[in-house]
N, C-alpha and C positions, 0 to 999 in steps of 0.2 A: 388845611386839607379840604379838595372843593368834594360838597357831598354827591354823593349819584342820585339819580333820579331816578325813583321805584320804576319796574318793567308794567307796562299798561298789558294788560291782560284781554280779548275780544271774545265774545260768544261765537259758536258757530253759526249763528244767525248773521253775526255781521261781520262775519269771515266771510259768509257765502257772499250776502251784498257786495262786498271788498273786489272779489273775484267775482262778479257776477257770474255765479254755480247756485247750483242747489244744495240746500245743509246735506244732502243726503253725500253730493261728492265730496263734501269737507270732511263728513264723516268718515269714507273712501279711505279720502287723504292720511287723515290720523290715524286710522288703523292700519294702513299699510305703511308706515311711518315715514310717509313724504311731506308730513306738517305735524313738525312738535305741538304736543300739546299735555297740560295735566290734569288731572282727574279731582273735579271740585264734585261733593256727597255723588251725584247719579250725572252730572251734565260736564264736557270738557270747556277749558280756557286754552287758547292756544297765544302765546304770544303776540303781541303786533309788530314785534320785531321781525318774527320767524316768517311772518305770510309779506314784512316789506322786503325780504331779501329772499325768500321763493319768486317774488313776480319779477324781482330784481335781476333775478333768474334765468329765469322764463325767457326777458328781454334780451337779455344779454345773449340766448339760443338765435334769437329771432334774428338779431340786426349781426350776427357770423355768419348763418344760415343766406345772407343775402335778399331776406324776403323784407326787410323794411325799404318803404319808398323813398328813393332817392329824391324826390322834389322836381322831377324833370318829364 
């Protein structure tokens, strides 16, 4: 049976870095629950799963919406 690999866990500090935002929008984010996240004593963890498949997102708006550059 192949084992899993524990879920890595980010600060909001390097969730903002991640998304170049400010902690204050990650904070935004988590409370209006556009980015899971769980409650460690007073500070959130939000997954790296969860902020690689919001940008993942994100992109996937971007390049439907026709605004990514065709290279021409």
């Amino acid at each position: 049976m192949p084992q899993e690999k524990a879920p890595t866990f980010l600060t909001v500090a390097e969730v903002a870095d991640m998304m170049r935002v400010s902690k204050m929008t990650v904070y935004r984010m988590v409370h209006a629950g556009d980015l899971p996240a769980m409650r460690v004593g007073r500070s959130f963890r939000v997954p790296e799963r969860a902020v690689e498949q919001f940008l993942a997102a994100g992109l996937g708006d971007w390049e439907t919406e026709g605004l990514a550059s065709t290279g021409s």
